[in-house]
GULO-919711 format. One record per residue (C-alpha): x negated, y, z; residue in three letters; residue number from 1. Coordinates in Angstrom, 1 decimal, decimal comma, m for minus. Layout:
N
<rec c1="X" c2="Y" c3="Z" res="ALA" n="NUM"/>
...
% end
This chain:
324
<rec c1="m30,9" c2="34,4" c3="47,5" res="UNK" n="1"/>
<rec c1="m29,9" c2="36,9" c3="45,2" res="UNK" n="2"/>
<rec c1="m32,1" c2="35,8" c3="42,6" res="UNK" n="3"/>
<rec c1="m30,3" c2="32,6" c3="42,8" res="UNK" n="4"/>
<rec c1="m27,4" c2="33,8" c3="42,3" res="UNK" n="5"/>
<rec c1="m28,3" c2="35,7" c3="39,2" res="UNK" n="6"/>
<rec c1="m29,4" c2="32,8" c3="37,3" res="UNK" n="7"/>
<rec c1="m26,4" c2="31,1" c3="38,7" res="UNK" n="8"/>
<rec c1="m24,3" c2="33,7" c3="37,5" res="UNK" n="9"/>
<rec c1="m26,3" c2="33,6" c3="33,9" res="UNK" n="10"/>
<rec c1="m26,1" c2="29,7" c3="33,7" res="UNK" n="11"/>
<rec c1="m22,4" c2="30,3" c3="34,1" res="UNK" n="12"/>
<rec c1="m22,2" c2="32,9" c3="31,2" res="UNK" n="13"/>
<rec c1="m24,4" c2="31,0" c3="29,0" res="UNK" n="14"/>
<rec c1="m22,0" c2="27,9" c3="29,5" res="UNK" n="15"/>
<rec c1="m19,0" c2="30,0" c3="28,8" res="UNK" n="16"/>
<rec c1="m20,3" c2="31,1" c3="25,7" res="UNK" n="17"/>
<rec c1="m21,3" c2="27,8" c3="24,3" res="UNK" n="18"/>
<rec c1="m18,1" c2="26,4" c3="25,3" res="UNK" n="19"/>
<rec c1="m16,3" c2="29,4" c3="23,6" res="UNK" n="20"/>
<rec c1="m18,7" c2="29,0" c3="20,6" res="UNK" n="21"/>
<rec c1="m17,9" c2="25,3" c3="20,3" res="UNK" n="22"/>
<rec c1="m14,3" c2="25,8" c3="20,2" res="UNK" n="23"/>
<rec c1="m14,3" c2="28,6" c3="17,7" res="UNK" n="24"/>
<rec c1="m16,7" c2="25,9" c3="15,8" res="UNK" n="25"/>
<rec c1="m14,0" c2="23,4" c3="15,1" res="UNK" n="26"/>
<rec c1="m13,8" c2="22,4" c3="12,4" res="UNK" n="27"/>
<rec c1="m17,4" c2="21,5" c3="12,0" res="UNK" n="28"/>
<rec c1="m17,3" c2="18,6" c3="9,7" res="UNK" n="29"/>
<rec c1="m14,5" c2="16,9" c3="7,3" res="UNK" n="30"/>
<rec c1="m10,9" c2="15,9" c3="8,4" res="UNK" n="31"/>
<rec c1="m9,2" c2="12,7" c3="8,0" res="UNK" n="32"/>
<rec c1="m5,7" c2="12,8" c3="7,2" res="UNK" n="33"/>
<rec c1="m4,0" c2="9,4" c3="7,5" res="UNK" n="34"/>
<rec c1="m0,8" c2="9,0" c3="5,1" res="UNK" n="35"/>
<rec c1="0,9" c2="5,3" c3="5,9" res="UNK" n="36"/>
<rec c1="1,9" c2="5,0" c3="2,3" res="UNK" n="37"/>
<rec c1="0,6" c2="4,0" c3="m0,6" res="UNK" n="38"/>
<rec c1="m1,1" c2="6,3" c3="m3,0" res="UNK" n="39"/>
<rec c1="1,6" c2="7,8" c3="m5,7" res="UNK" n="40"/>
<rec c1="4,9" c2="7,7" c3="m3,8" res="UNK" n="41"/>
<rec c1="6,7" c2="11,2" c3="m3,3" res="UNK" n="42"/>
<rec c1="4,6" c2="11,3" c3="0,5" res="UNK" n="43"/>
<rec c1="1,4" c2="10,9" c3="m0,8" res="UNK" n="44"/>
<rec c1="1,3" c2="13,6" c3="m2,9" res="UNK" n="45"/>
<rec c1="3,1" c2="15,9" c3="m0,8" res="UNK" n="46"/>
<rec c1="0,1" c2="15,2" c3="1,8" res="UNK" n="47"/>
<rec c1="m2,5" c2="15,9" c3="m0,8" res="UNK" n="48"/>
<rec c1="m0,9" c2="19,2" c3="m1,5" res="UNK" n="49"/>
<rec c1="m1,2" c2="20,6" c3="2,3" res="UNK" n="50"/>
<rec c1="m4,3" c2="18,9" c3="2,6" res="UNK" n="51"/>
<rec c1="m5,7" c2="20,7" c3="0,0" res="UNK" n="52"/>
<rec c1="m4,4" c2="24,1" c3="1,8" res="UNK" n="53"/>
<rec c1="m5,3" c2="22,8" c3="4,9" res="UNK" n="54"/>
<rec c1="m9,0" c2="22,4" c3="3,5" res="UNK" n="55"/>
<rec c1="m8,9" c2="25,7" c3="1,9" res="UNK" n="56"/>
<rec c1="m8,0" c2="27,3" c3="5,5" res="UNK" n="57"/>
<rec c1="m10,4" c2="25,5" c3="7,5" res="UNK" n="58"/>
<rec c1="m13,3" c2="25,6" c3="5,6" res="UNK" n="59"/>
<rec c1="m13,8" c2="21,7" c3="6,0" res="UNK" n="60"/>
<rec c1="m12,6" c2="18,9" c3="3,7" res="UNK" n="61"/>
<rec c1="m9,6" c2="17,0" c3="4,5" res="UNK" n="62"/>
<rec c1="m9,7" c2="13,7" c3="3,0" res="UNK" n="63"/>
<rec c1="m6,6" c2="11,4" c3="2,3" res="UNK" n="64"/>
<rec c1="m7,0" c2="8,1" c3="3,6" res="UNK" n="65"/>
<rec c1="m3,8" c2="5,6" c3="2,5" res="UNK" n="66"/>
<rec c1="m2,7" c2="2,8" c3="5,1" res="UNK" n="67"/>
<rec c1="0,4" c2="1,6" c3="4,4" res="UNK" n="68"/>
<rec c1="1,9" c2="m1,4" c3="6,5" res="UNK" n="69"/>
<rec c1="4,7" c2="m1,8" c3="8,9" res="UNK" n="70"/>
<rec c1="7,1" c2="0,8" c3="7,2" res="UNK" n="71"/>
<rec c1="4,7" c2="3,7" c3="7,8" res="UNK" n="72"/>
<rec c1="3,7" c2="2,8" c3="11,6" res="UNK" n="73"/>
<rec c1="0,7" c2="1,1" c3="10,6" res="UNK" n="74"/>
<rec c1="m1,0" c2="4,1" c3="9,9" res="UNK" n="75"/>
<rec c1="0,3" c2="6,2" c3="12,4" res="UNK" n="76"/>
<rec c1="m1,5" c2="3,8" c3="15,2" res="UNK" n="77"/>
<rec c1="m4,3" c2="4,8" c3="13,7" res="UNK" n="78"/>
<rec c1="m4,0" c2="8,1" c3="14,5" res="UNK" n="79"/>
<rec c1="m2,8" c2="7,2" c3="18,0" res="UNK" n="80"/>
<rec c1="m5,8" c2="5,3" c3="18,9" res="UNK" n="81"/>
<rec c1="m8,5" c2="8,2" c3="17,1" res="UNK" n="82"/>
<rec c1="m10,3" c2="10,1" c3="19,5" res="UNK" n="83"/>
<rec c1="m8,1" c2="13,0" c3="20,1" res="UNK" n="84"/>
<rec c1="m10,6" c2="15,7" c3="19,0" res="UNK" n="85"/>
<rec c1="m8,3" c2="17,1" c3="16,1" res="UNK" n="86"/>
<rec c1="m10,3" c2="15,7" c3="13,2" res="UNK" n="87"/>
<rec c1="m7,7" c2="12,8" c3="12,8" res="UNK" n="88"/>
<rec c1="m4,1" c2="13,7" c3="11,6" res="UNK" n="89"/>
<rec c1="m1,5" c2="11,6" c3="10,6" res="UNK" n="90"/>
<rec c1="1,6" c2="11,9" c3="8,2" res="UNK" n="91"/>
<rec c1="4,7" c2="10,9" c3="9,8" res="UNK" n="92"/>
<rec c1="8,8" c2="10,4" c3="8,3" res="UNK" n="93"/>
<rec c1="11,6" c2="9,1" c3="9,5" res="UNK" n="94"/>
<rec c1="11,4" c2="5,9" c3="9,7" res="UNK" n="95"/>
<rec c1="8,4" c2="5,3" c3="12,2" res="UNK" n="96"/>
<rec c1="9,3" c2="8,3" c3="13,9" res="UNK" n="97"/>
<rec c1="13,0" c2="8,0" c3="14,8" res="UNK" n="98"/>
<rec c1="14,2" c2="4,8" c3="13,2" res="UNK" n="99"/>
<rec c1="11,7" c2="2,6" c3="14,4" res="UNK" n="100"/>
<rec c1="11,0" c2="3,0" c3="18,0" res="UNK" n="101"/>
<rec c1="15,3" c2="1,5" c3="18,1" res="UNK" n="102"/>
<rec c1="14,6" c2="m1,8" c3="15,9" res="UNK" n="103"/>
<rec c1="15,1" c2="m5,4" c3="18,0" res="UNK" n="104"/>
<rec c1="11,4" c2="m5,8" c3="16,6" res="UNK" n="105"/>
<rec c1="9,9" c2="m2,6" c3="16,6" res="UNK" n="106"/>
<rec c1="6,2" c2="m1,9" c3="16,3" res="UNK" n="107"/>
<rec c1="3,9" c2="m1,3" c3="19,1" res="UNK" n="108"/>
<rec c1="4,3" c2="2,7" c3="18,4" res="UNK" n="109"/>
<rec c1="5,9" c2="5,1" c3="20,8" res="UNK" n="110"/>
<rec c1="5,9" c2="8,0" c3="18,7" res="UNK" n="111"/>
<rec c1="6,9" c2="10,7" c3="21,4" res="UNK" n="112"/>
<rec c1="4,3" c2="9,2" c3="23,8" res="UNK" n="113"/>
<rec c1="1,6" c2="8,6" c3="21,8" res="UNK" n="114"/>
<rec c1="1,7" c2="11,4" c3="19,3" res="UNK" n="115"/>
<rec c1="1,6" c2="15,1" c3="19,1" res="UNK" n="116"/>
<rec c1="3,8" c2="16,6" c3="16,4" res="UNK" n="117"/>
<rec c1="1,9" c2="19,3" c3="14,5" res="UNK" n="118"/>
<rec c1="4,8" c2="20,7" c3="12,1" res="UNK" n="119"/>
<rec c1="7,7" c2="19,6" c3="9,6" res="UNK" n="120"/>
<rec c1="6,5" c2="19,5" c3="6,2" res="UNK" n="121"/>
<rec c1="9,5" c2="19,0" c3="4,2" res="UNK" n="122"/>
<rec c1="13,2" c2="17,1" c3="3,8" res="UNK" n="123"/>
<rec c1="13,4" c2="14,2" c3="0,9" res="UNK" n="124"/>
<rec c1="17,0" c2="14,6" c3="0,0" res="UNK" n="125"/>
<rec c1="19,1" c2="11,3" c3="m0,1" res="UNK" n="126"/>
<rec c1="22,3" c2="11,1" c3="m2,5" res="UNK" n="127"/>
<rec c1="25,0" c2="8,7" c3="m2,8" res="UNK" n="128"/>
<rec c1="26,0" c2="7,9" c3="m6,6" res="UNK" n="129"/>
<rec c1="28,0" c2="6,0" c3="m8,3" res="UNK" n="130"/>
<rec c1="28,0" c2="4,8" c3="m12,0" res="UNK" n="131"/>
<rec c1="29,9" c2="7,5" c3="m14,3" res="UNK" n="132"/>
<rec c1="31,6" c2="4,4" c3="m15,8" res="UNK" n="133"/>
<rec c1="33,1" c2="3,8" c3="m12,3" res="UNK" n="134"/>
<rec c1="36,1" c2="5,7" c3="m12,0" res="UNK" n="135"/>
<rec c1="35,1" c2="7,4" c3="m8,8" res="UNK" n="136"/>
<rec c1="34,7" c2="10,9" c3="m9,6" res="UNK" n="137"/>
<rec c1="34,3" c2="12,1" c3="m6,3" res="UNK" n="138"/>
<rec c1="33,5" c2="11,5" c3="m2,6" res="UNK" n="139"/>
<rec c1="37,2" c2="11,7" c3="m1,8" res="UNK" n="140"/>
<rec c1="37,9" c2="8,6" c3="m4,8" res="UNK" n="141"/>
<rec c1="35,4" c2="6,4" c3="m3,1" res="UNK" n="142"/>
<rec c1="36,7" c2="6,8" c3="0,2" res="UNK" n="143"/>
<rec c1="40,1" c2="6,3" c3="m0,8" res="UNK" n="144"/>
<rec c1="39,3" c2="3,3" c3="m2,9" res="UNK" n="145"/>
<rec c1="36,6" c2="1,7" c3="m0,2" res="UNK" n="146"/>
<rec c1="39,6" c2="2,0" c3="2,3" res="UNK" n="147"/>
<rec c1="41,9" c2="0,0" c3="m0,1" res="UNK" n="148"/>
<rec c1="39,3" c2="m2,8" c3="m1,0" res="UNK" n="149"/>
<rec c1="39,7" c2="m6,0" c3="1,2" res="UNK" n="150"/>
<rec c1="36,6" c2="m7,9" c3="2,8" res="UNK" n="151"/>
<rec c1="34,9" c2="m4,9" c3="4,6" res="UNK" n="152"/>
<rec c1="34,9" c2="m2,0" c3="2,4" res="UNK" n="153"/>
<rec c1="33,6" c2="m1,3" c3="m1,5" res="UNK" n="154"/>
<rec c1="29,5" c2="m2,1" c3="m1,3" res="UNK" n="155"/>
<rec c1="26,4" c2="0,2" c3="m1,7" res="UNK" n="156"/>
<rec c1="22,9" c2="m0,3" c3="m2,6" res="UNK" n="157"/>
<rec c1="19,9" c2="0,8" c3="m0,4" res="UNK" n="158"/>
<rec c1="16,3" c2="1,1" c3="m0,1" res="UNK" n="159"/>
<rec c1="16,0" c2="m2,2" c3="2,5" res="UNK" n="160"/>
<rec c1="17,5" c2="m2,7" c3="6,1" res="UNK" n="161"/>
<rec c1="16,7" c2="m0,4" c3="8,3" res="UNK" n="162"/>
<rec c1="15,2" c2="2,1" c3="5,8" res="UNK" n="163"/>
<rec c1="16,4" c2="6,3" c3="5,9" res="UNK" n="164"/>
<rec c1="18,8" c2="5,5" c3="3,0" res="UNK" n="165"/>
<rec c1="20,6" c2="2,5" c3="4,4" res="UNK" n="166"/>
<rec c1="21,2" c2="4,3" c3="7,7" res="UNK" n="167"/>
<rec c1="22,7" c2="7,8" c3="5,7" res="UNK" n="168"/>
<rec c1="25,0" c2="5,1" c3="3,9" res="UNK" n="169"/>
<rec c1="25,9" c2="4,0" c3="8,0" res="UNK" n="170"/>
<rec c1="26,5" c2="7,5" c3="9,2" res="UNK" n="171"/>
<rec c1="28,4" c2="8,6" c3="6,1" res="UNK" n="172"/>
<rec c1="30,7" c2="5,2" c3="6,5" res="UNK" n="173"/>
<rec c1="31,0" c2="5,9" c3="10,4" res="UNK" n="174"/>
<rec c1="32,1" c2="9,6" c3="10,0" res="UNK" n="175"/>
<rec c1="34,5" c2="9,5" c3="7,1" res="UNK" n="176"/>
<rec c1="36,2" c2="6,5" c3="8,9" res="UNK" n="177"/>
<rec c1="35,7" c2="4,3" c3="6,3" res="UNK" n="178"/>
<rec c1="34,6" c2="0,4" c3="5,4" res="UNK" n="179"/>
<rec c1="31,6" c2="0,0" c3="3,8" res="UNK" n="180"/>
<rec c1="29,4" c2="m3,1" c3="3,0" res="UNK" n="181"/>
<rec c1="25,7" c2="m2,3" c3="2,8" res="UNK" n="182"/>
<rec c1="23,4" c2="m3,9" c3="0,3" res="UNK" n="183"/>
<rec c1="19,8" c2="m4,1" c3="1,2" res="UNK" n="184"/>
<rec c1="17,1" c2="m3,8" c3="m2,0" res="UNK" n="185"/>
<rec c1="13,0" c2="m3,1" c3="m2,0" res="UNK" n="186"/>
<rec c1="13,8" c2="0,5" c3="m3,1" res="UNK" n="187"/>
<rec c1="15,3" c2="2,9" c3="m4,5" res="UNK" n="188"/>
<rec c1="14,3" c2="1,8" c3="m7,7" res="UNK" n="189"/>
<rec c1="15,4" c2="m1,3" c3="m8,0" res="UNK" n="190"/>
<rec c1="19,0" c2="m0,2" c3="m6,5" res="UNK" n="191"/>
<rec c1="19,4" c2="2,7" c3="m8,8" res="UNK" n="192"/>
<rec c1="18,6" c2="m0,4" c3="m11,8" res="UNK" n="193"/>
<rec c1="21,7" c2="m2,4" c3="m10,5" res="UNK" n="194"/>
<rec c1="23,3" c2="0,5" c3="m9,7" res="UNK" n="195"/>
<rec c1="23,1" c2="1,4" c3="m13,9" res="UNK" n="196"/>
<rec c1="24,1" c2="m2,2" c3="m14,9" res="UNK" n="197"/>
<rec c1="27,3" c2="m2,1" c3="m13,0" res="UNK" n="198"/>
<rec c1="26,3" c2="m4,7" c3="m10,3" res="UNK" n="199"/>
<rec c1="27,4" c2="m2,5" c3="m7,5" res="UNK" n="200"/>
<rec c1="29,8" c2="0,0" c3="m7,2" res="UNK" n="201"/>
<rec c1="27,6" c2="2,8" c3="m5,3" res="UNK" n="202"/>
<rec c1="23,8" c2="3,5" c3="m3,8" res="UNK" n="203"/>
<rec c1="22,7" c2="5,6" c3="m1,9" res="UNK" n="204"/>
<rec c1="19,2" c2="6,6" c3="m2,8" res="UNK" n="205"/>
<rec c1="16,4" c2="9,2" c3="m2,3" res="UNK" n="206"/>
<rec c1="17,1" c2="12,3" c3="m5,7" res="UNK" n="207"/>
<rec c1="13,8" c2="11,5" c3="m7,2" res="UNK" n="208"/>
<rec c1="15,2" c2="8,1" c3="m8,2" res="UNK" n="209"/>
<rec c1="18,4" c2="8,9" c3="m9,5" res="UNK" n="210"/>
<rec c1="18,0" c2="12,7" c3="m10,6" res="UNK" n="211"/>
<rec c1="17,1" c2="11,9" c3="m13,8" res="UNK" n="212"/>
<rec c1="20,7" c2="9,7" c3="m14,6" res="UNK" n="213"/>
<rec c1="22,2" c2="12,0" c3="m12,9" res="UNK" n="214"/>
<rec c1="21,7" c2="14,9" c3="m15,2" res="UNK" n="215"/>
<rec c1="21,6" c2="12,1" c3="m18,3" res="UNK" n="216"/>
<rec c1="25,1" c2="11,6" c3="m17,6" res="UNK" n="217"/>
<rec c1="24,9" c2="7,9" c3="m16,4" res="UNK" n="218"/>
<rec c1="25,3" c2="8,6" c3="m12,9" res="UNK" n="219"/>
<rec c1="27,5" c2="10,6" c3="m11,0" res="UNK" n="220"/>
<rec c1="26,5" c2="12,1" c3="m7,3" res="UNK" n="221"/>
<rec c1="29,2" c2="11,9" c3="m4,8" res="UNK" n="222"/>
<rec c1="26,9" c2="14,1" c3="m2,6" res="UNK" n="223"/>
<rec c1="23,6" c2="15,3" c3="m1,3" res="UNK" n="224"/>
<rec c1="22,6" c2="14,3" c3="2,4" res="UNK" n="225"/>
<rec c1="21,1" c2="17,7" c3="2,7" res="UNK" n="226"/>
<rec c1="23,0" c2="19,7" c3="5,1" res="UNK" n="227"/>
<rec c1="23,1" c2="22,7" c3="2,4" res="UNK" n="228"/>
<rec c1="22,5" c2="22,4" c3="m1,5" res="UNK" n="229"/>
<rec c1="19,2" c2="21,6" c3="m2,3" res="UNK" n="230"/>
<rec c1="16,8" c2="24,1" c3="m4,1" res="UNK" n="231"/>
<rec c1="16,0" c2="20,9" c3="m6,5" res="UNK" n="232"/>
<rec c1="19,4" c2="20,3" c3="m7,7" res="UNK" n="233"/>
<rec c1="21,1" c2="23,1" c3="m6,7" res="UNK" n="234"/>
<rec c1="24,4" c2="22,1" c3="m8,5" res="UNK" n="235"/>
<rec c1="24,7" c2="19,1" c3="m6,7" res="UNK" n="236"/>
<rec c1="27,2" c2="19,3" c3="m3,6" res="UNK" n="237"/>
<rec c1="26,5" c2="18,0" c3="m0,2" res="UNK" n="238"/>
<rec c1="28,7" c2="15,5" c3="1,3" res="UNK" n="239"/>
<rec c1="29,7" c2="17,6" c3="4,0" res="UNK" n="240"/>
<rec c1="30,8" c2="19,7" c3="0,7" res="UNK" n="241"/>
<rec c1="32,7" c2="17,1" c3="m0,4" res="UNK" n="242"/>
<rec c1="35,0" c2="16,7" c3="3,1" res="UNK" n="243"/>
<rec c1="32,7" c2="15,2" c3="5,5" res="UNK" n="244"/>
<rec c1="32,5" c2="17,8" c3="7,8" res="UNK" n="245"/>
<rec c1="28,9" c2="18,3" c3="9,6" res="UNK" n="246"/>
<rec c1="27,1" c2="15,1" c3="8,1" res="UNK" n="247"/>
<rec c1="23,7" c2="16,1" c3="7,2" res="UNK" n="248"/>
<rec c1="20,7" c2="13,3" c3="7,0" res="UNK" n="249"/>
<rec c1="17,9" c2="13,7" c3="4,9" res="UNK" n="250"/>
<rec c1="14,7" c2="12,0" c3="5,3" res="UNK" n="251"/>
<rec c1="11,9" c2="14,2" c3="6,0" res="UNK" n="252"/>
<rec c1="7,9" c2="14,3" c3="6,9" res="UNK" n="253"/>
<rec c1="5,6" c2="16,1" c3="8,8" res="UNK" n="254"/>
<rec c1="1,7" c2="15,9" c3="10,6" res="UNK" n="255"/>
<rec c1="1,1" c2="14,3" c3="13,5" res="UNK" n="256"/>
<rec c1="m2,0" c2="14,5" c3="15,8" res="UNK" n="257"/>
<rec c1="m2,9" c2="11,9" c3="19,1" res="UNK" n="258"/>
<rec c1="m0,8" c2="12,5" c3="21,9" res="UNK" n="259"/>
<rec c1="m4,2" c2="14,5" c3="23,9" res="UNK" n="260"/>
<rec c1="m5,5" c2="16,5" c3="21,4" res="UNK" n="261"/>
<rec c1="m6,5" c2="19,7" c3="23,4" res="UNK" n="262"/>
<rec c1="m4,5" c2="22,6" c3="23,1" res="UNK" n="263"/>
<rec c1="m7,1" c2="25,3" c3="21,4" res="UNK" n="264"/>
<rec c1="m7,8" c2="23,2" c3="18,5" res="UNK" n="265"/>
<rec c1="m3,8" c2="22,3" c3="18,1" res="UNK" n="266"/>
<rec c1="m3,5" c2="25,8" c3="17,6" res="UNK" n="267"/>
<rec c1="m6,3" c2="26,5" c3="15,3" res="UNK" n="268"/>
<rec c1="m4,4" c2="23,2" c3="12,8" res="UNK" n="269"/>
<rec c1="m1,1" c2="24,5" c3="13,7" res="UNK" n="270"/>
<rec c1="m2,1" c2="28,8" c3="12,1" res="UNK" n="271"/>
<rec c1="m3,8" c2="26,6" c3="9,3" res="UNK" n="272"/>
<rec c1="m0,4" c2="24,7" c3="8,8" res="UNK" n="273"/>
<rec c1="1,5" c2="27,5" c3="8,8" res="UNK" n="274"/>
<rec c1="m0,7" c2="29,7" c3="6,5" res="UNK" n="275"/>
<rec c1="0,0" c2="26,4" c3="4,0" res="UNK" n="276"/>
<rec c1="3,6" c2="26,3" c3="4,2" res="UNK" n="277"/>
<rec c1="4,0" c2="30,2" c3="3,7" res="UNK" n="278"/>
<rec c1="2,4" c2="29,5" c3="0,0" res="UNK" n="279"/>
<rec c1="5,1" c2="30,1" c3="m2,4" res="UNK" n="280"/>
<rec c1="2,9" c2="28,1" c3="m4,7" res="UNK" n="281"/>
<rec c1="2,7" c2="25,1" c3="m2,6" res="UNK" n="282"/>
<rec c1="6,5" c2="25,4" c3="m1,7" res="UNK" n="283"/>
<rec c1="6,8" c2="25,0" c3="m6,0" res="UNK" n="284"/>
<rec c1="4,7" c2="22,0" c3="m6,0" res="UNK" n="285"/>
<rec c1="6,6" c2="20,5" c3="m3,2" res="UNK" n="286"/>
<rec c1="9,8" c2="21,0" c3="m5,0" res="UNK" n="287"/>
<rec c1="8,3" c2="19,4" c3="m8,4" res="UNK" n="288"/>
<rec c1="8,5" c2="16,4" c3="m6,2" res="UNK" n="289"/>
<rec c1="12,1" c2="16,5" c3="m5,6" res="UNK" n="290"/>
<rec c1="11,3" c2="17,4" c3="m1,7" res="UNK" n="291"/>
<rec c1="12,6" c2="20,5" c3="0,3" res="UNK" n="292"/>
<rec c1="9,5" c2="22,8" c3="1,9" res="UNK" n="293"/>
<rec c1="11,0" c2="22,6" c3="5,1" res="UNK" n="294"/>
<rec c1="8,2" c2="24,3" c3="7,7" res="UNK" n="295"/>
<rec c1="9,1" c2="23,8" c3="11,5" res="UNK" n="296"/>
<rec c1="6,2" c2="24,6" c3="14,4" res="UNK" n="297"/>
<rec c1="5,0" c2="21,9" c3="16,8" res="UNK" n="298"/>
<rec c1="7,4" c2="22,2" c3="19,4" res="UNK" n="299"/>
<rec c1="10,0" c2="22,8" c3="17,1" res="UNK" n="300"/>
<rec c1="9,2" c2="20,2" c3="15,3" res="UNK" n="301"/>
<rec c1="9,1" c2="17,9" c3="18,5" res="UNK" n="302"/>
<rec c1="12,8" c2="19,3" c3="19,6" res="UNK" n="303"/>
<rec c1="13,8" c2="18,2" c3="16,2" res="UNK" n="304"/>
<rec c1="12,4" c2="14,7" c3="16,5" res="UNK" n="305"/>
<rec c1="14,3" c2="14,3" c3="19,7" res="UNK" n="306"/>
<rec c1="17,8" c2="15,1" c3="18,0" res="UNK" n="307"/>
<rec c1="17,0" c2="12,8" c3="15,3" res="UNK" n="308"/>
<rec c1="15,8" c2="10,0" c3="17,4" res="UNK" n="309"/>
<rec c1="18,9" c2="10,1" c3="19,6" res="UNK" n="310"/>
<rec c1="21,6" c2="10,6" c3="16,4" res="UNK" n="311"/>
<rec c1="19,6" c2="7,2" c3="14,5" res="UNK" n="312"/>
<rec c1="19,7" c2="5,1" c3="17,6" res="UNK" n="313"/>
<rec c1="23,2" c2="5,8" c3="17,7" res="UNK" n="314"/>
<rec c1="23,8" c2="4,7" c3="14,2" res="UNK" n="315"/>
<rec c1="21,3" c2="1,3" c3="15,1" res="UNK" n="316"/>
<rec c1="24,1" c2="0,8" c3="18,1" res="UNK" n="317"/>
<rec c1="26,9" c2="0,4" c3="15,8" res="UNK" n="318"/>
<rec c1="25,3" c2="m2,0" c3="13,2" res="UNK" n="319"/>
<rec c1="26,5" c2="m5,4" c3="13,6" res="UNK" n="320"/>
<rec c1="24,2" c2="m7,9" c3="14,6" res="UNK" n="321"/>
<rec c1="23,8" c2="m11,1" c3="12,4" res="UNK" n="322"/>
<rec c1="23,8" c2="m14,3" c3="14,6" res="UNK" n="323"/>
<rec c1="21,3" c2="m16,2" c3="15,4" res="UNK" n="324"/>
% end
């Protein structure tokens, strides 16, 4: 009897110890980080900057692998339905996250059920501008003017229904009281080029894309969505700055694993995460792309998501339906 319970007793210690061996194993082989945007955009390289980190700090390769489709949910299914092992992560923004899940036709992700947030990786500042030609000088001008001008308000350009920049435009017009009209393009892009020919009076747009008029002297920010100045264009007020009290919404990113990914190897990405973010030199290539390093923990992260979620499907709420 007792010699069946020894080798009962050393069965169990050998299984702890391969169990404990196997999870201080992960990573054994290379990562797969899914980014649901197409290779170049600001996203993309931001992911191939922590994913290099991330590579460094787990000894494995992380390899980028583009889907885009379905305004960045197309991807992130993907990473819903990969085994949940930790060897699949996903990069995640505002849209699919908290915009999405609130659309009449959303897509067939439920981002707090079927995904695990791993950490914030950084805010894309948003910026209203106007042309310097324009006679609005300030937030304060527009408002007054857009308040004056019959038919709904003065109009502003966008990045496309729906999108991060046409909802800031929402929530900027709903707190300052004021009428405006929005004016849907495909990007920022094209709306900061119509924007320069004087075909609309405003945009709101993500910095990268105007930045560079702005400090030309063709275009004139009326304010940051950042809720304080951002470290890229720190002379550049916020709106808040500029009188409307508490408005902050910037776009921002962060990593994503499926929704059952067990807890030891969550922590073992989340210290590898972490260590990334902490890297003054990745902050500096971060900020070369016109983002803002901004590092928040999984369940910090999650807490956030919730706030965000809840403050954009308020904004969806008040958007006029068109007929059918």
């Amino acid at each position: 009897m007792y010699k069946s319970l020894a080798r009962l007793g050393c069965a169990m210690a050998a299984a702890l110890t391969l169990s404990g061996a196997a999870a201080q194993a992960f990573p054994a082989k290379p990562l797969t980080l899914i980014v649901p945007f197409a290779p170049g955009a600001s996203a993309d390289g931001i992911a191939r900057i922590v994913g290099r980190e991330l590579s460094a700090a787990l000894g494995q390769p992380v390899v980028v692998d583009n889907k885009p489709g379905a305004g960045g949910a197309l991807g992130l299914m993907m990473v819903a339905k990969a085994p949940a092992d930790g060897y699949t992560l996903g990069l995640g923004a505002t849209g699919a996250i908290a915009v999405n899940p609130h659309l009449p036709d959303a897509p067939p992700l439920k981002p707090q059920q079927d995904l695990l947030p791993l950490g914030k990786l950084a805010d894309i500042p948003l910026v209203f501008v106007t042309s310097a030609t324009s006679g609005y000088g300030n937030l304060q001008a527009f408002i007054k003017a857009s308040r004056k001008t019959p038919g709904g308000g003065l109009s502003y350009a966008n990045a496309g229904q729906y999108t991060a920049q046409h909802l800031s435009g929402e929530l900027l017009a709903h707190m300052a009281g004021v009428p405006m009209v929005a004016v849907p393009y495909r990007g920022s892009g094209p709306a900061v080029t119509d924007l320069l020919a004087g075909l609309v009076p405003a945009a709101m747009v993500d910095l990268t894309s105007a930045y560079p008029h702005i400090k030309a002297g063709k275009l004139v920010s009326l304010g940051i969505t950042n809720a304080t100045r951002s470290k890229v264009a720190p002379e550049l007020p916020t709106i808040a700055e500029e009188g409307v009290t508490g408005y902050a919404a910037p776009a921002w990113m962060g990593l994503f694993l499926p929704a059952k990914t067990p807890a030891d190897v969550r922590a073992r990405l989340s210290q590898a995460m972490q260590k990334a973010m902490a890297n003054s030199a990745v902050q500096s290539q971060i900020q070369a792309l016109a983002a803002e390093p901004a590092y928040l923990d999984g369940p910090a992260f999650g807490n956030f998501i919730a706030v965000e979620s809840k403050k954009w499907a308020d904004v969806i709420a008040r958007i006029p339906k068109p007929a059918k």
